[in-house]
C-alpha positions in Angstrom: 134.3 206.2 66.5 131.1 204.4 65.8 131.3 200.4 66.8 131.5 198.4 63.6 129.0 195.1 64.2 131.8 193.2 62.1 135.2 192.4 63.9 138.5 192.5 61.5 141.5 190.0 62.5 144.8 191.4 61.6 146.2 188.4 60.7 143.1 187.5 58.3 143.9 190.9 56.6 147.3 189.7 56.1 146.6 186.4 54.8 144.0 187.8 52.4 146.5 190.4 51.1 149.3 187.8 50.5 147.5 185.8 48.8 146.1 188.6 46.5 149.7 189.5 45.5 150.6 186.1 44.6 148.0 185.9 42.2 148.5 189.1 41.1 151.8 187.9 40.1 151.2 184.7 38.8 148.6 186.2 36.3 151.1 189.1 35.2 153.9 185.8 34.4 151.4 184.2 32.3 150.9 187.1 30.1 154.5 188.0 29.8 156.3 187.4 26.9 158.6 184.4 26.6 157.0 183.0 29.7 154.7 179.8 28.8 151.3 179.4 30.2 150.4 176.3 31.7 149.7 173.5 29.5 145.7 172.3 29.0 145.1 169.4 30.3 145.0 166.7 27.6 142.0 164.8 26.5 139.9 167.8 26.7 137.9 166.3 24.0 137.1 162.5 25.9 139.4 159.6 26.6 138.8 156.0 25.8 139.2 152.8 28.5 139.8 149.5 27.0 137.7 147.0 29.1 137.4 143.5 27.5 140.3 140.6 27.1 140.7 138.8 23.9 142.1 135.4 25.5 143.0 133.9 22.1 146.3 133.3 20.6 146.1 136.3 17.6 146.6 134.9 14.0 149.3 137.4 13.5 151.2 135.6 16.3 150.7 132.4 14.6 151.5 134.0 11.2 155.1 135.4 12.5 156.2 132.3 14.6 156.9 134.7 17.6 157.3 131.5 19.8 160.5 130.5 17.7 161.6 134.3 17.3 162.0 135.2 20.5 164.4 133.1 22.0 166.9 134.2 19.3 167.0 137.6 20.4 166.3 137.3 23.9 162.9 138.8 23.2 164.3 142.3 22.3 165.5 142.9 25.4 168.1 146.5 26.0 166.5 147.6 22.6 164.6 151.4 22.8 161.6 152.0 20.3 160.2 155.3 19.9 156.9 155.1 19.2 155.7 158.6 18.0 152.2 158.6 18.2 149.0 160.1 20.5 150.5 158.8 23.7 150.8 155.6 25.4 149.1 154.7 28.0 151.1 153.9 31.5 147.9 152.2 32.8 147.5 148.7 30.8 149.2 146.2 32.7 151.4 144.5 29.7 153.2 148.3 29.0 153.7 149.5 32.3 156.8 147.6 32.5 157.5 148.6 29.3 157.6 152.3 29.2 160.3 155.2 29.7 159.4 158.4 30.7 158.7 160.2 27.1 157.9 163.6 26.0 154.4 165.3 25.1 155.0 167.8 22.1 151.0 168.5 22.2 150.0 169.0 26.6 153.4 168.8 28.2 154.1 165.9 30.4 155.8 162.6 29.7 154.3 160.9 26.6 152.6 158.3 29.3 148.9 159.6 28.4 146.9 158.7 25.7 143.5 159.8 24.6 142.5 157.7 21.9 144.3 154.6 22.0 145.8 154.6 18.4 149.3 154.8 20.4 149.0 152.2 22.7 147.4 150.0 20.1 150.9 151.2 18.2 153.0 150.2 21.2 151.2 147.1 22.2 152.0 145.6 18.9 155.9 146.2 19.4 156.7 145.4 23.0 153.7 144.4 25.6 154.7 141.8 28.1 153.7 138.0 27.8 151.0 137.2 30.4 150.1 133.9 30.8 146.1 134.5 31.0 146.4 136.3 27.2 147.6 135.0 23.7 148.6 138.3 23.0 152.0 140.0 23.0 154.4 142.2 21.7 156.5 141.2 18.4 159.6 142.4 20.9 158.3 141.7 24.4 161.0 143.0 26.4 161.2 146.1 24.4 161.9 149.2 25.8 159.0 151.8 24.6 160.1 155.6 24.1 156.4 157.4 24.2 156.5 160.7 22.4 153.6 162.3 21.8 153.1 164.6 18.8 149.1 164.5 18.6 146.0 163.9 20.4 144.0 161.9 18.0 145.3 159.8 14.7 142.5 162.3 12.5 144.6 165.6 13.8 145.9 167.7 10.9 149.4 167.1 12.5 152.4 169.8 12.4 155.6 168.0 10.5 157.7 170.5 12.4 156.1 168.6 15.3 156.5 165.7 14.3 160.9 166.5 13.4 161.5 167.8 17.0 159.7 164.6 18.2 162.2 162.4 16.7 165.1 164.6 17.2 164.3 164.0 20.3 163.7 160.2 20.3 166.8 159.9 18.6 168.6 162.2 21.6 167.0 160.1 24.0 168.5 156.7 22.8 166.4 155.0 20.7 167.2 152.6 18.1 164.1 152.6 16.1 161.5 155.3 15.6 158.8 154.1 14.1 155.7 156.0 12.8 152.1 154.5 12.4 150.8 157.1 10.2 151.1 159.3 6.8 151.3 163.0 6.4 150.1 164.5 3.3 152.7 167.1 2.3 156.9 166.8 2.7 158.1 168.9 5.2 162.1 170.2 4.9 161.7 170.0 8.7 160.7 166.7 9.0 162.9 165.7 6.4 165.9 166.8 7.8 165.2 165.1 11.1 164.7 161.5 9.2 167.9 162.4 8.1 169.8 162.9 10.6 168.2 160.1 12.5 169.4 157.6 9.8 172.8 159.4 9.8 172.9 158.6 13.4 172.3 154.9 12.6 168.6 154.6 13.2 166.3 152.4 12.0 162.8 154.6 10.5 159.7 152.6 10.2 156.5 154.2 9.1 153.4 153.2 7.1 152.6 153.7 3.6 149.6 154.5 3.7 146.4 153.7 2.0 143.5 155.4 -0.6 144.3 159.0 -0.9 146.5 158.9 2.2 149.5 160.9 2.4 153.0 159.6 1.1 155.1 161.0 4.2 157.1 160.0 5.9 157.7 156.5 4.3 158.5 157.9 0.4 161.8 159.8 2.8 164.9 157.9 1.5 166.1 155.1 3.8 162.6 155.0 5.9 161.1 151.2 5.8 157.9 152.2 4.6 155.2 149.3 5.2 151.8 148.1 3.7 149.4 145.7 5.5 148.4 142.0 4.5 145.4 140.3 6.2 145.6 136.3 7.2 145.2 135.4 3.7 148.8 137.3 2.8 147.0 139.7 0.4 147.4 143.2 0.7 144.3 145.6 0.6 142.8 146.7 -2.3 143.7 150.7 -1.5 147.1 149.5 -0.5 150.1 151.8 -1.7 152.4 150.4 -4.7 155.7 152.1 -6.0 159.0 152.8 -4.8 157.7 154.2 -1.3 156.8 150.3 0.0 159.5 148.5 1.6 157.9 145.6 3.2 154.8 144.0 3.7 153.8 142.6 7.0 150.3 141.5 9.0 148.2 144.3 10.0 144.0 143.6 9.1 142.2 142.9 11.9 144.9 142.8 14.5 144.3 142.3 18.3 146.4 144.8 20.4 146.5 146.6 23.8 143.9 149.4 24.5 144.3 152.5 27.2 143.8 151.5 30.6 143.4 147.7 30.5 141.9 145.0 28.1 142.4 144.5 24.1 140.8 145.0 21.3 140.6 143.9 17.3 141.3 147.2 15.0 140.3 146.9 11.6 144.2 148.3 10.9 145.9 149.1 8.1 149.3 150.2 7.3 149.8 151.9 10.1 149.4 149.0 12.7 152.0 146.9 10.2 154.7 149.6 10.4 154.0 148.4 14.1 154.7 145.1 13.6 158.0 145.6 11.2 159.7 148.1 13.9 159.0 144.9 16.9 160.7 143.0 14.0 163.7 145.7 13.6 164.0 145.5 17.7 164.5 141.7 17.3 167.1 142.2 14.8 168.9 145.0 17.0 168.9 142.8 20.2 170.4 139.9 18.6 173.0 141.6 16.0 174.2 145.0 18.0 176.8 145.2 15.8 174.8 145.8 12.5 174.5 149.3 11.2 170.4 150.5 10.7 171.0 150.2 7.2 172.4 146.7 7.8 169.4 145.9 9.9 166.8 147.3 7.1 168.8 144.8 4.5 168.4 141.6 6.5 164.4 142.4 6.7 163.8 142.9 3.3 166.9 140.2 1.9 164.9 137.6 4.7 161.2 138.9 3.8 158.6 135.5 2.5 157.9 136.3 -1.2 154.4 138.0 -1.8 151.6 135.9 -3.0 149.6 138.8 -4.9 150.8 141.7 -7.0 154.3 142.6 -6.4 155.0 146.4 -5.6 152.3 146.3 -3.2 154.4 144.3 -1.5 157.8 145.8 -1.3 160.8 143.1 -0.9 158.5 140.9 0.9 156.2 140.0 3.6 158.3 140.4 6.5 159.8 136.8 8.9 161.1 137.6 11.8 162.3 134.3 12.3 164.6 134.2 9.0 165.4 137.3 9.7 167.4 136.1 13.2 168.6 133.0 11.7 169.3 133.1 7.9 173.5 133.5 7.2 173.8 136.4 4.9 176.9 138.4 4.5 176.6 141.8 5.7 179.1 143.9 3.3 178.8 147.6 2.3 178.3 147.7 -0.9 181.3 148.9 -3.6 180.5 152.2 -5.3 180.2 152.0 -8.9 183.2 154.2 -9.5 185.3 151.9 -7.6 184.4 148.8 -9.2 187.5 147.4 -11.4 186.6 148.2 -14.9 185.5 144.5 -17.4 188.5 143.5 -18.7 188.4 141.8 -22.0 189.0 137.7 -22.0 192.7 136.8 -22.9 192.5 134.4 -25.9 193.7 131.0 -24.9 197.1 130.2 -26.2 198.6 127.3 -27.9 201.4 125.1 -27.2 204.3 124.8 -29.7 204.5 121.3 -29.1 201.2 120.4 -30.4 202.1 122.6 -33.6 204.9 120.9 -34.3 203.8 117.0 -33.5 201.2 118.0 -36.1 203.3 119.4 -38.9 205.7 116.1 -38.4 202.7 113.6 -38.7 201.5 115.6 -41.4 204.9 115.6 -43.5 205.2 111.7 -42.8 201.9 111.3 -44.3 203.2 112.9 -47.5 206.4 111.6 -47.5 204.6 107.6 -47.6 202.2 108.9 -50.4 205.2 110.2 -52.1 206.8 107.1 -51.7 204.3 105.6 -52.5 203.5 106.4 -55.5 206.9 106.4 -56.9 206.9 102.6 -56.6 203.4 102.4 -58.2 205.1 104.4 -60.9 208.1 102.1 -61.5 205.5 98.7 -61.2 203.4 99.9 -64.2 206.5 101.0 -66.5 207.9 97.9 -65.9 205.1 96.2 -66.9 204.3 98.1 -70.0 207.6 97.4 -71.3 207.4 93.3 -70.6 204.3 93.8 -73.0 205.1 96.1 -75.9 206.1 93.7 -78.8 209.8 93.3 -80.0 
C-alpha cells in the first residue's frame, strides 16, 4: 500500500455522506407530485419603509367627527375586519396591536408582510391605534385587523379565484367585515360565489367602485357596499363611477394613512382608500349594535349617509356619517315581500244617518204645509174682497 499524503477521518466520511442523502432527499420531495416547493420569499421585486410622521390632525378626521364617534361604539372594539389586500405590515407601531395572524394566498406565511404599502395604507385607515404624538388614527381604532394577502402589488393582474378563497377564508376565520380596496376587471363565478356566501353568512362586503376605465368587480356583486371617493370639498372626482354599482360616498383624496414599517404618508387615493374608510365605519356600527344583521348594518349607513352636494349617482345614498350612523333612531324591520303585502282595498263610502233624513223631510213638509196654508187664506182675503166691490 502506497502512503496517501492526505489522512481520511471516518467520522468526516460519515458526516459527509449523511448529509448528502438528506439532500438527496429533500430535492427528490420537491419534485414530487402533490408535494409543494417552498414558497419564494415575498418582495422579490423591492419593499417600501415609510419614514416621515405627518403630526397634523387629517381633514378626514375632522370631516367624520371621529372624536364624537368613537365613544359610541367603544372605538370598534371585539369587531374583526378583513382587509384583503398586499399584506399588512406587523412593523408600524399603531397596527402591531392591531393585527391577527392572517393568511398569504401569494408567498405563504401570515398576511403580516407587505411589500408595497397599498395594504397597510388600507388597514391604517380602518383600525390603527390613537397615539398621542399623531393626529392620525383609524376610523375603528380598536379594530381587530384580519390580514389576507391575495397580491403583491395593487397593479398585479390578480386571480378572482384568489381573491374567493381569500374571503372564504376571512369569513371562516371570524370576520365581520371584509372589505376590498380595489376593482377587478372581469366577474368571476368564483369570486361571486364566495361574496355570496359571505353575505349569507351575515357579513358585511365593502369594496371600491372604482374609477376611469377601472374594473366594476367586486362592488357591482349584489349586496357589496360599493364606495366612491370625495375630496375635502365633498365632490367626487371627475372619473368617479355612477350607476347602480355605488352605494356610498365617503372621504378618500388626499388621505394621510399608515405606511410599512413606521411613519405616514398622504396618498393621492381614490375609491379604494374610501372603501377603507366605509368598512372602519361598518366596524363602528357592529361594535355598538351586535344584534343587527350585515344587511341591517349596510341600511343604517346608507338611511344615515349626509346628502351629496354634487351630481347624485356618483354619490350613492350618501356621503357616509359615522356619527348619525351610531346615534340616529331608525327602525330596523325586514322588509314585507310584495306578495305578502295585503292587497288596496277600496274606500267604504261614508254612510248616512236616518235621523238626519228624516228631520229634513219633516222641516221640509212643514215648510209646505205654511205655504199651503198660506196661501189658502190669501185666497179667501181677495174673494172676499172682490165681492164687497162688485156692484148690486
Amino acid at each position: 500500500m502506497v502512503d496517501s499524503p492526505f489522512r481520511c477521518d471516518d467520522r468526516a466520511v460519515r458526516r459527509v455522506f449523511h448529509a448528502s442523502v438528506v439532500s438527496g432527499l429533500l430535492l427528490g420531495l420537491s419534485v414530487l407530485p402533490g408535494v409543494p416547493a417552498q414558497a419564494a420569499a415575498p418582495c422579490s421585486r423591492g419593499r417600501a419603509e415609510g419614514v416621515q410622521t405627518v403630526a397634523a390632525l387629517p381633514w378626514a378626521q375632522k370631516w367624520l367627527n371621529l372624536e364624537e364617534a368613537w365613544p359610541l361604539a367603544a372605538e370598534g372594539a371585539g369587531v374583526r375586519v378583513a382587509v384583503l389586500d398586499t399584506g399588512v405590515d406587523r412593523r408600524h407601531p399603531q397596527l402591531a396591536a392591531a393585527l391577527l395572524p392572517g393568511r398569504d394566498f401569494v408567498d405563504g406565511g401570515d398576511g403580516r408582510v407587505d411589500c408595497t404599502g397599498h395594504g397597510t395604507g388600507v388597514a391604517g385607515l380602518i383600525a390603527a391605534r390613537r397615539d398621542a404624538a399623531v393626529g392620525f388614527a383609524g376610523v375603528a381604532p380598536q379594530a381587530q385587523i384580519l390580514p389576507v394577502r391575495v397580491m403583491e402589488r395593487i397593479e398585479d393582474d390578480v386571480n378572482p379565484s384568489t381573491v374567493g378563497a381569500g374571503v372564504d377564508w376571512a369569513v371562516a376565520n371570524g370576520a365581520r367585515v371584509v372589505v376590498m380596496a380595489f376593482t377587478l376587471a372581469f366577474d368571476s363565478p368564483a369570486l361571486r360565489a364566495a361574496v355570496a356566501r359571505a353575505i349569507a353568512r351575515d357579513v358585511v362586503v365593502v369594496a371600491a367602485a372604482g374609477e376611469g376605465d377601472d374594473g366594476t368587480f367586486p362592488a357591482a356583486y349584489e349586496g357589496v357596499i360599493g364606495v366612491n371617493a370625495i375630496d375635502a370639498t365633498g365632490v367626487t372626482g371627475t372619473q368617479a363611477r355612477s350607476g347602480a354599482l355605488v352605494d356610498l360616498a365617503a372621504p378618500g383624496e388626499k388621505m394621510t394613512t399608515t405606511t410599512p414599517a413606521r411613519g405616514h404618508t398622504v396618498y393621492t387615493g381614490g375609491s379604494d382608500l374610501a372603501a377603507a374608510v366605509v368598512a372602519g365605519a361598518a366596524v363602528l356600527v357592529r361594535a355598538q349594535r351586535p344584534d343587527l344583521s350585515g344587511a341591517q348594518a349596510a341600511a343604517r349607513l346608507a338611511a344615515t349617509a349626509d346628502p351629496a352636494m354634487g351630481r347624485g349617482s356618483a354619490y350613492g345614498e350618501g356621503i357616509v356619517n359615522p356619527v348619525r350612523a351610531l346615534s340616529e333612531p331608525l327602525v330596523e324591520a325586514a322588509p314585507v315581500p310584495r306578495d305578502r303585502m295585503p292587497s288596496p282595498q277600496p274606500k267604504p263610502r261614508p254612510e248616512v244617518g236616518v235621523g238626519p233624513v228624516v228631520a229634513a223631510a219633516c222641516a221640509i213638509g212643514t215648510v209646505l204645509v205654511i205655504i199651503v196654508v198660506a196661501l189658502r187664506r190669501l185666497r179667501r182675503r181677495m174673494a172676499t174682497a172682490w165681492g164687497e166691490r162688485r156692484p148690486v
